[in-house]
C-alpha positions in Angstrom: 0.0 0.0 0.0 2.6 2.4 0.5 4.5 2.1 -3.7 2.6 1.5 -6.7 2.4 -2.1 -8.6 5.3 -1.0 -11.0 7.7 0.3 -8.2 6.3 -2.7 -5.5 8.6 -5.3 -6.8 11.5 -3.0 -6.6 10.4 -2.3 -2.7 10.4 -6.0 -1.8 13.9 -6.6 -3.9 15.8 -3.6 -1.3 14.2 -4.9 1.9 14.9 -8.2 1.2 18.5 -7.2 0.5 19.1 -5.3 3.5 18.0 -8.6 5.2 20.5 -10.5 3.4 23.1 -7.8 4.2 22.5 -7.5 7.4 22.6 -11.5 8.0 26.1 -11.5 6.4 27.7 -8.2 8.5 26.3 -11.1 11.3 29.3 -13.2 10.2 31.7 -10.7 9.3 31.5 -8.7 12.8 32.6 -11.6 15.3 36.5 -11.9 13.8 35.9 -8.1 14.7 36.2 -8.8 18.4 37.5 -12.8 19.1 40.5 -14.0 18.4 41.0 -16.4 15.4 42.7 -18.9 17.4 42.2 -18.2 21.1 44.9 -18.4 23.4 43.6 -17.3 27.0 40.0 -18.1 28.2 39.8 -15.2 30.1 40.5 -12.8 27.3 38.6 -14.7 25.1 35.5 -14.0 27.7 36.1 -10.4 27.6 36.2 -10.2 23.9 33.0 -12.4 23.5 31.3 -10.4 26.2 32.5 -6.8 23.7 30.9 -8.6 20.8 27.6 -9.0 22.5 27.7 -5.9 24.1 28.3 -4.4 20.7 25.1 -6.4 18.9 23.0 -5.3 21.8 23.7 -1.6 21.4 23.3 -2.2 17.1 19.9 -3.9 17.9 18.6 -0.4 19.9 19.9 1.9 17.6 18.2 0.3 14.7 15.0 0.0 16.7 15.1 3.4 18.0 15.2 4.9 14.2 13.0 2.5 13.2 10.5 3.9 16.0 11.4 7.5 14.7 11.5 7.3 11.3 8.3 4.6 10.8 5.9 6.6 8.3 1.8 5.2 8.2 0.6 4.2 5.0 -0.3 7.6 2.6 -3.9 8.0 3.2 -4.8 10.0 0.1 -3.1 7.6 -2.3 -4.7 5.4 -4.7 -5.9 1.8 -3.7 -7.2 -1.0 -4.3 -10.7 -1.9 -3.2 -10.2 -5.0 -0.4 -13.1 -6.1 1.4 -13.1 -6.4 5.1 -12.6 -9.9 6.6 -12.4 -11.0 10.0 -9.1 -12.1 10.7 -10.4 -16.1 11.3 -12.1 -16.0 8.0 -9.1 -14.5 6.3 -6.1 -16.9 7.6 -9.3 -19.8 6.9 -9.4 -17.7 3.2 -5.9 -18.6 2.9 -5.2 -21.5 3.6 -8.4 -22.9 1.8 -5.9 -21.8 -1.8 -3.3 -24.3 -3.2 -1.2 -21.5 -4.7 -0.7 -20.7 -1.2 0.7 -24.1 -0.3 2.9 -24.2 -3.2 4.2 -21.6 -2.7 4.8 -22.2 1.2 6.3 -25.2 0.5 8.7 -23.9 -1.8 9.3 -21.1 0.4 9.5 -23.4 3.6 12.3 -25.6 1.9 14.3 -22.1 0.8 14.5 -20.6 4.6 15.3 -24.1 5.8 18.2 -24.2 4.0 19.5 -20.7 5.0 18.9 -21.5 8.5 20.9 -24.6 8.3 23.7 -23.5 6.3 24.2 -21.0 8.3 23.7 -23.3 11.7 26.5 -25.4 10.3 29.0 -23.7 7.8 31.4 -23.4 10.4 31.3 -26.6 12.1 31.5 -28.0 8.4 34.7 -26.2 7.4 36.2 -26.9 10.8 35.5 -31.1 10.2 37.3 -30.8 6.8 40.1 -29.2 8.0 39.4 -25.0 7.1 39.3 -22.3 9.8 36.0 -21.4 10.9 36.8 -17.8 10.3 36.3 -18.0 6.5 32.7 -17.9 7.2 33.6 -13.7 7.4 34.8 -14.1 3.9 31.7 -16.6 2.2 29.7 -13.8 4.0 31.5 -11.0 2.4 31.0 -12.7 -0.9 27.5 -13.7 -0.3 26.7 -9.8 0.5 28.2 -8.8 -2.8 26.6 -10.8 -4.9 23.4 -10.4 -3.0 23.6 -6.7 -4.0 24.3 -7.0 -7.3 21.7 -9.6 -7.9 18.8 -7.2 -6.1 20.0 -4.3 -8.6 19.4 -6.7 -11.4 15.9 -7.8 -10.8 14.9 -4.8 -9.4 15.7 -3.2 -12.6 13.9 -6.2 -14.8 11.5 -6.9 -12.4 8.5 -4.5 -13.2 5.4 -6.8 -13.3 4.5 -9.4 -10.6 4.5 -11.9 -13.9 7.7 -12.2 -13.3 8.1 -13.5 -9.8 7.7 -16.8 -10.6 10.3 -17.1 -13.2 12.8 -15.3 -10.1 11.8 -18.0 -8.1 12.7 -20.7 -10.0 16.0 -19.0 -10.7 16.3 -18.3 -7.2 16.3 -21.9 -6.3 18.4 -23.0 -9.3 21.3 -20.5 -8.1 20.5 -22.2 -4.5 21.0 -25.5 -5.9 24.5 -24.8 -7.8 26.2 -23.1 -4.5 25.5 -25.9 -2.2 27.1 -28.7 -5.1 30.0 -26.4 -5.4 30.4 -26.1 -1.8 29.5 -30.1 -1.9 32.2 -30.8 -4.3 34.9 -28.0 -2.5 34.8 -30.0 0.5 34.6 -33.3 -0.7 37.4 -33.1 -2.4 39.7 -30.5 -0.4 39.8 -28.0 -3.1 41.1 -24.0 -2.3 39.0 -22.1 0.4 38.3 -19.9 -2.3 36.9 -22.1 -3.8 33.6 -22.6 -1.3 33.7 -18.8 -1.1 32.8 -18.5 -4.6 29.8 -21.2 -3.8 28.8 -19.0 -1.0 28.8 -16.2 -3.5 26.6 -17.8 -5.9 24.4 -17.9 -3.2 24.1 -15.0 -2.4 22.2 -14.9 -6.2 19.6 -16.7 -5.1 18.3 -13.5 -2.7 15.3 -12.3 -4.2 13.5 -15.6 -3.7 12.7 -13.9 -0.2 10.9 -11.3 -1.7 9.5 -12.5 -4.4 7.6 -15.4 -2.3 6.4 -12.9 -0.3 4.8 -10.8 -3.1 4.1 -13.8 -5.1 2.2 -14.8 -2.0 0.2 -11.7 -1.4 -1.3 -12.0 -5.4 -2.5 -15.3 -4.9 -3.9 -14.7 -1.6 -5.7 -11.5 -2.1 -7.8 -10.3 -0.9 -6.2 -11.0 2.4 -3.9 -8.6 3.6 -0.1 -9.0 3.1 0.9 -9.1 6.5 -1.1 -11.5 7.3 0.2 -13.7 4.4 3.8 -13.2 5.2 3.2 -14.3 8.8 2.0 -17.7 7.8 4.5 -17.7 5.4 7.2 -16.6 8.2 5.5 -19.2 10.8 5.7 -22.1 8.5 9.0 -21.6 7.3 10.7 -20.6 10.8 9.6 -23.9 12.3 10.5 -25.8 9.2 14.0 -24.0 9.7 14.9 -25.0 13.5 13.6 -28.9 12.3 16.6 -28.1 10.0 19.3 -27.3 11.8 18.3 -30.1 14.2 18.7 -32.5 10.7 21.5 -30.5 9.7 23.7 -31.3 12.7 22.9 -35.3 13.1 24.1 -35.6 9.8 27.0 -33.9 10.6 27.4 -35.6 14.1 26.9 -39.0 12.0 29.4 -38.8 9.5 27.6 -37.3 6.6 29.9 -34.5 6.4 29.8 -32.5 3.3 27.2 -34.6 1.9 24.1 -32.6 3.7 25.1 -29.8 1.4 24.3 -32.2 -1.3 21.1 -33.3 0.2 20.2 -29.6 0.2 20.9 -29.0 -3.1 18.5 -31.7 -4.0 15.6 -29.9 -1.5 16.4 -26.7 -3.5 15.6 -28.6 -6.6 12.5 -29.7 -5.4 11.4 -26.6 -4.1 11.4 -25.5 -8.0 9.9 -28.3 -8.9 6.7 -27.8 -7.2 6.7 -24.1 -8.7 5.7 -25.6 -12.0 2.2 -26.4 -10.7 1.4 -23.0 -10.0 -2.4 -21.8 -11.3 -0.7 -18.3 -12.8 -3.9 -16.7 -11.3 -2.7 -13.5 -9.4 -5.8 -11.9 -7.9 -4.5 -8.9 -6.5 -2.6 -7.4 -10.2 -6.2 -8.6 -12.1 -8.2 -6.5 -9.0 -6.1 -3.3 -9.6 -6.5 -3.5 -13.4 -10.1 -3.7 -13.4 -11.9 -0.5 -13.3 -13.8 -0.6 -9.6 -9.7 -0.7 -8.5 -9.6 3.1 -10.4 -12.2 4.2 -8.2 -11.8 6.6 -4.9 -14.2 6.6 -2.7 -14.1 10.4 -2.0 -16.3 9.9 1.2 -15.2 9.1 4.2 -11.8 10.5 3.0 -11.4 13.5 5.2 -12.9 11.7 7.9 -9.6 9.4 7.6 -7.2 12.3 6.9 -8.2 14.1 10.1 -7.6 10.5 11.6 -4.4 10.1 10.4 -3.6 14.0 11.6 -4.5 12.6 15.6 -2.7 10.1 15.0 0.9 11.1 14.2 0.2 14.0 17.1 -0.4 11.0 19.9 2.6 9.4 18.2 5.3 12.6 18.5 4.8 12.2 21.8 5.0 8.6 22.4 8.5 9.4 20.4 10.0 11.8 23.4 9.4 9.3 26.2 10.8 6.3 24.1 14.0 8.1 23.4 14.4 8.8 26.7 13.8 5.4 27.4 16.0 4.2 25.2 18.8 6.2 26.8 18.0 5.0 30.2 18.2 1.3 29.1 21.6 1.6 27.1 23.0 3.7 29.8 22.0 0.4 32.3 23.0 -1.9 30.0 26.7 -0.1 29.9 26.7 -0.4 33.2 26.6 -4.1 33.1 28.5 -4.7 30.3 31.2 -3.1 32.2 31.1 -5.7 34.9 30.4 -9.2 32.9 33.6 -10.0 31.8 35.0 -10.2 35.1 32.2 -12.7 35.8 31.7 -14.2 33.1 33.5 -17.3 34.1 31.5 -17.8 37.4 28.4 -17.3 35.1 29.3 -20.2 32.7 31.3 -22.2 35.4 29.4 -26.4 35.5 28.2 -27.6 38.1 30.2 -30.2 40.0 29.5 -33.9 38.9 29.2 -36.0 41.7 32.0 -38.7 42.4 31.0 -42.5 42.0 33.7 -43.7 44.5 34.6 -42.0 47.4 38.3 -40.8 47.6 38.2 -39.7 51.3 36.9 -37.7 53.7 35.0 -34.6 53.1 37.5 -31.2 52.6 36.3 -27.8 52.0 36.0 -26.7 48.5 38.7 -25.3 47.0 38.8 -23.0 43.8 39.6 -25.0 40.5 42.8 -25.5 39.1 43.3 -23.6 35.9 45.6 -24.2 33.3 48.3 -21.8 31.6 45.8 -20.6 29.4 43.0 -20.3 31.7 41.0 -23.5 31.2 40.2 -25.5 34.5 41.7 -28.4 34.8 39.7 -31.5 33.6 38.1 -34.0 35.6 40.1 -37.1 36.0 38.2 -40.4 35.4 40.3 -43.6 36.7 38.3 -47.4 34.6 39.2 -50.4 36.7 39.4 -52.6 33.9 42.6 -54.4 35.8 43.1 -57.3 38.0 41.3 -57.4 41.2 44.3 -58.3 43.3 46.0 -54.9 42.6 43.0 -52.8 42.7 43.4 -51.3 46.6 47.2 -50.6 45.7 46.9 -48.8 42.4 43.9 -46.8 43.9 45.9 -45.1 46.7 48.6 -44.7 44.4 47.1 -42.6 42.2 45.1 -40.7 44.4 48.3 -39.5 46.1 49.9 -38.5 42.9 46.6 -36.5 42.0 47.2 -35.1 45.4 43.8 -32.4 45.4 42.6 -33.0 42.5 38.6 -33.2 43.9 37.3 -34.4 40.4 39.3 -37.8 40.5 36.4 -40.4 39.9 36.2 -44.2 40.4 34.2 -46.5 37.4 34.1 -50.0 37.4 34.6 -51.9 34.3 31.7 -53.5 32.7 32.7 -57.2 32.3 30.4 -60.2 31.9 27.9 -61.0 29.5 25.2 -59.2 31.4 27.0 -56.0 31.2 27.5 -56.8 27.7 23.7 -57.3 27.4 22.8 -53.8 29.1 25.5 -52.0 26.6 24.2 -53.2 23.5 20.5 -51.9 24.6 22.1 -48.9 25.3 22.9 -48.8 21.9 27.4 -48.2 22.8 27.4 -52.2 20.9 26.0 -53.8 18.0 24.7 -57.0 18.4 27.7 -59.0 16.5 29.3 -58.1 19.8 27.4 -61.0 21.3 28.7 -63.5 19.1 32.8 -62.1 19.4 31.7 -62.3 23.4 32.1 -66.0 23.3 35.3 -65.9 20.7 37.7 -65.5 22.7 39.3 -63.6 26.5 41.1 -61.4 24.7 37.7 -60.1 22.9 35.7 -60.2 26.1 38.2 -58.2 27.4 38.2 -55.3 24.4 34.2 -55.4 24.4 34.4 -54.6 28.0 37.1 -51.8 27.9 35.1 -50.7 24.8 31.9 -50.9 26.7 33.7 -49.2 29.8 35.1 -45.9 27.7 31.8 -45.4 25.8 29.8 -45.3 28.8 32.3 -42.5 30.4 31.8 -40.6 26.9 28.1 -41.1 27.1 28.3 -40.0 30.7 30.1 -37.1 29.1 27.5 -35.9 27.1 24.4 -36.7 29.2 26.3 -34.0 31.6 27.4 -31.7 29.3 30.8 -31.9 30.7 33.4 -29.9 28.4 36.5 -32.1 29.0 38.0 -35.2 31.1 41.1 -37.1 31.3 40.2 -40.7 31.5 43.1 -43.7 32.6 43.0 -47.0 33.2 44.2 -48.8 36.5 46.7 -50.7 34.7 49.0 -47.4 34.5 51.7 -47.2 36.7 51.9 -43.1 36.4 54.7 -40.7 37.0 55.0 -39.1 40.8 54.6 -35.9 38.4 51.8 -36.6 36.2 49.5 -34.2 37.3 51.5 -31.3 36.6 53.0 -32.4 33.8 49.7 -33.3 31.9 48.2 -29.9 33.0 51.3 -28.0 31.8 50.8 -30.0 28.4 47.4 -29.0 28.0 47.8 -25.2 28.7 50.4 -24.8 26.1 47.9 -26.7 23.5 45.3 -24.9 21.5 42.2 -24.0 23.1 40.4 -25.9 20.1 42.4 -29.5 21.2 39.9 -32.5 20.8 42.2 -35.4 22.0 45.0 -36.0 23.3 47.3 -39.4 24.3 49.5 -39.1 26.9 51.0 -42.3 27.0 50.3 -44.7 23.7 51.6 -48.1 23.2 54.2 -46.6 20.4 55.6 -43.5 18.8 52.5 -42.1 16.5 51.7 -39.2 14.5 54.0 -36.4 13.1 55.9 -34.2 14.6 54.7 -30.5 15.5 57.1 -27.9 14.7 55.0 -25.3 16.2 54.5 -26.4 19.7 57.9 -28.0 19.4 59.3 -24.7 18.4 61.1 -22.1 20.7 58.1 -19.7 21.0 55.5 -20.5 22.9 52.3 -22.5 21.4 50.2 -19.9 23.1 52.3 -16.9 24.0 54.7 -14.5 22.4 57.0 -15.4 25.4 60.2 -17.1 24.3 60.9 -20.6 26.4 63.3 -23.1 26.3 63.0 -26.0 23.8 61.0 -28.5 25.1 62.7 -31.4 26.2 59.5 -33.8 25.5 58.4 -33.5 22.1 54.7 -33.0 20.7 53.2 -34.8 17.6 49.9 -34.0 16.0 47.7 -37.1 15.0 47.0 -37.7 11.8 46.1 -40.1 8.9 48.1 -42.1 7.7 50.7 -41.6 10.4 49.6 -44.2 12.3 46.9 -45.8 14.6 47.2 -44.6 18.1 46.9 -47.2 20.8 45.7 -44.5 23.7 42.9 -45.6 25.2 44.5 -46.2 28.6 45.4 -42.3 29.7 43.9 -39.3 27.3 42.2 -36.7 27.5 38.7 -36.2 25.3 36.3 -33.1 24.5 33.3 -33.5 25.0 33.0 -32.8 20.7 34.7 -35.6 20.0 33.1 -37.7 22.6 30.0 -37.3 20.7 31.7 -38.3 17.6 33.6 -41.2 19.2 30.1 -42.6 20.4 29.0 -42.8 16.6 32.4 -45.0 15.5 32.3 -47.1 18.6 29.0 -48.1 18.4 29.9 -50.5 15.5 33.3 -52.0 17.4 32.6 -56.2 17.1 35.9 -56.8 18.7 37.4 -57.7 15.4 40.5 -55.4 15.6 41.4 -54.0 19.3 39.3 -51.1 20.0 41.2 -47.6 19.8 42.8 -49.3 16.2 39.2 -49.6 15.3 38.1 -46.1 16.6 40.8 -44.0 14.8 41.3 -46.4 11.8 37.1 -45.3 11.1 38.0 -42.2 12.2 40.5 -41.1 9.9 38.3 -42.7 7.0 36.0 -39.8 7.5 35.4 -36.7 6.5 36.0 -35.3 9.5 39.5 -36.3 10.0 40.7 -33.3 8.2 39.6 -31.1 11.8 41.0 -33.8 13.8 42.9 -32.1 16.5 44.6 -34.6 18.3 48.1 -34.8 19.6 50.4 -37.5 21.3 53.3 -37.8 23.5 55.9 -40.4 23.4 55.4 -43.4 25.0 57.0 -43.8 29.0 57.1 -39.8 29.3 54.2 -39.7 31.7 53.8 -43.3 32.9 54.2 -47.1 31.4 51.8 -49.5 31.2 53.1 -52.2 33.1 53.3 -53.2 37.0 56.7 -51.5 37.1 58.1 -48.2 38.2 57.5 -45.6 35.5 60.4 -43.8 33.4 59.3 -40.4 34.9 61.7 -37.0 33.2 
């Protein structure tokens, strides 16, 4: 109501764009403030904490101007005659028409696979091995090409004839960026690459709009908003169904193939365009003569309307500015004081022990690491003999000193436990026949068992990190601090690490092993124990006895494991279908050499 049919379709094209825009500035603005590759959790709070403080301030600027410089529909323009409907027998009116659906449908599928491309983009360049920071540069890409495809069919598009062949276009240029970013990551091509595919997508823009407009003709004589909130209902729920899809096929090893899958959507999403009626009611209503006609009563009675209006409205201006100013200045105020909190506001609750480890002591605060990270919890699996159980225990609990998170599990042996793990779903059911195979099988199902149900115990807490070990290590008098001094010079972003595998695996890191400091620009001395990174074809770790897991890759590990049938041992099997994945290429996993922090054996560990 406020442009004219021609200039309409230009309208919708800029709107829609400056949605699009402002959706890719969203990507571009976090590099802004956070590091690329963290160092230091506490800084990395603070920085996170000026990014949110900054998107808050954005979001009550723009709604401030928006309050200000919101104009009400022209009153003595032109328009169309629409009949008044109740707002029951208009949504009923709508929904009755199978243009409507059509188009819903098509436009359901489109914002479903914004939302989930832009849900997973980063977690999908991180699995294959690209920095999650390029999503600043697909989104520069995207907004450029978004701009220059909006200038385009805002120029061409004149008529609302034409939406439906911008919407099949639309989806088409939808279609091609998520194969090319299919076929980038599949096969490891240049980062520029998947920009470009981003880029094209950024073509596919108008199909916003135009299903909005193209949705108003079909429906009238209901009015738009009301079309575009159905539309916007529908396709917001089909969107978080999405992302929840999205991410289990990530989580289950489809990798770069649920870009492929959402090319396909996009292609159906065209499809079902074809069996559109080409009956717009709202262009034929305007073009007929009753749609010429102003009713010249009741017109001053509507301007003098209007007139109150804006009056009561100037006013209601004055006290929301100086509302507005009030709440910024408050929210300033507390800006100013998260960071400092911010890691008692986001600190995890405590698990509960499962064993004992003595008497009751007053809480003390957590041990953090170099680069600010508390220190994990430290899990102990009595997968060992009986005999020695008592011995090892007291052992390590004196060499973890007051470390309150140490935790007792049993191992689950026996056929019954066997049973209860394979309804759990951590086995498959061949598991039952390699049971009765042989000891050395019983054995891995039940260490497998045992570390899946720690990982699972992992995720049903939500607990960030843990160092699990097996009784059967004799650890170093020093292994506390030397694991904790091992993980604080690590990245932030570590997933796994082996602190004491069977053999020498993966390749040497020249960074951490370098004189500067993995995560600081002060100098140290070259260490004396080297680093290497884990990686495929370098080898299969055997480091299931003492490591240290994420909870990201405890998720992931869950997934592999659940197919172990004890036909290999179990960590060979994990990392072998592991590095077979897409997701090997954002593996970050490192290992030590073997006997630096403890043997495996009864005997006295070869502690430096």
């Amino acid at each position: 109501d406020w442009f004219s049919p021609t200039d309409r379709p230009a309208a919708a094209m800029i709107s829609n764009l400056m949605n699009f825009v402002g959706g890719s500035l969203s990507f571009v603005l976090p590099p802004l403030f956070v590091d690329d590759n963290p160092t230091d959790f506490v800084v990395m709070n603070r920085q996170i904490s000026s990014l949110l403080s900054f998107q808050f301030h954005s979001a009550m600027v723009a709604f401030t101007l928006t309050f200000l410089l919101y104009q009400s529909r022209p009153v003595s323009a032109k328009m169309e005659k629409r009949p008044t409907l109740s707002f029951i027998n208009e949504v009923k009116g709508i929904l009755r028409k199978s243009d409507f659906w059509i188009i819903n449908f098509q436009f359901m599928i489109y914002i479903s696979i914004g939302h989930a491309f832009d849900a997973v983009e980063g977690s999908l360049l991180e699995n294959y091995g690209y920095n999650a920071s390029l999503t600043s540069w697909t989104a520069m890409s995207c907004a450029i090409t978004s701009i220059l495809s909006t200038i385009v069919e805002a120029r061409f598009i004149t008529s609302a004839t034409y939406y439906k062949a911008a919407l099949l276009i639309s989806n088409a240029f939808m279609a091609a960026s998520l194969l090319a970013g299919y076929m980038c990551l599949h096969y490891g091509m240049s980062p520029w690459v998947f920009i470009g595919a981003v880029g094209i997508m950024g073509l596919s823009t108008p199909g916003w709009g135009c299903s909005a407009e193209l949705g108003s003709e079909v429906c009238f004589p209901a009015r738009e908003a009301t079309v575009n909130s159905l539309l916007e209902a529908f396709s917001n729920m089909a969107g978080v169904m999405s992302i929840v899809w999205a991410q289990e096929g990530i989580d289950a090893h489809l990798g770069a193939a649920v870009l492929a899958v959402m090319a396909v959507s996009a292609m159906l999403g065209m499809a079902v365009l074809l069996f559109l009626s080409g009956h717009l009611s709202r262009t034929e209503t305007e073009k007929s003569p009753k749609a010429a006609e102003v009713e010249e009563e009741g017109m001053s009675h509507m301007v003098q309307l209007e007139q109150d209006r804006r009056s009561t409205r100037h006013r209601t201006k004055v006290v929301f500015v100086l509302w507005a100013i009030a709440v910024n200045f408050v929210s300033l105020l507390i800006t100013a004081t998260t960071a400092q909190f911010m890691p008692v506001i986001f600190s995890e609750p405590q698990l509960p022990q499962i064993v004992a480890t003595g008497p009751k002591k007053a809480k003390k605060r957590p041990t953090r690491l170099k680069n600010g990270v508390k220190e994990p919890r430290t899990w102990l699996l009595n997968c060992g003999s009986e005999k020695y159980q008592t011995t090892r225990r007291e052992k390590i609990m004196s060499i973890m000193s007051s470390n309150t998170s140490l935790a007792f599990f049993p191992c689950l042996k026996g056929r019954s436990n066997l049973h209860a793990a394979i309804k759990d779903g951590l086995l498959p059911q061949s598991a039952l026949m390699a049971f009765s195979r042989s000891p050395g099988a019983r054995l891995e199902l039940a260490k497998a068992a045992s570390h899946m149900k720690l990982w699972k115990f992992m995720v049903m807490r939500n607990i960030p990190a843990v160092s699990i070990l097996e009784d059967s290590e004799s650890l170093c008098w020093n292994f506390r601090q030397k694991r904790n001094e091992l993980l604080g010079k690590l990245p932030l972003k570590t997933d796994f690490v082996a602190f004491n595998p069977l053999k020498e695996v993966g390749q040497l890191d020249q960074k951490l092993n370098s004189k500067k400091h993995g995560n600081s620009t002060e100098k140290r001395k070259k260490a004396n124990t080297p680093i290497f990174r884990l990686k495929p074809g370098k080898g299969l770790p055997q480091a299931f006895n003492n490591y240290y897991i994420t909870l990201r890759y405890a998720k992931k590990l869950l997934r592999i494991g659940s197919g172990f049938d004890a036909s290999q041992g179990f960590s060979e099997f994990v990392f072998n279908n592991l590095y077979r994945s897409p997701q090997a290429r954002g593996f970050r996993g490192y290992a030590l050499p073997p006997a630096v922090l403890g043997n495996q054996s009864a005997h006295v560990a070869t502690c430096s």
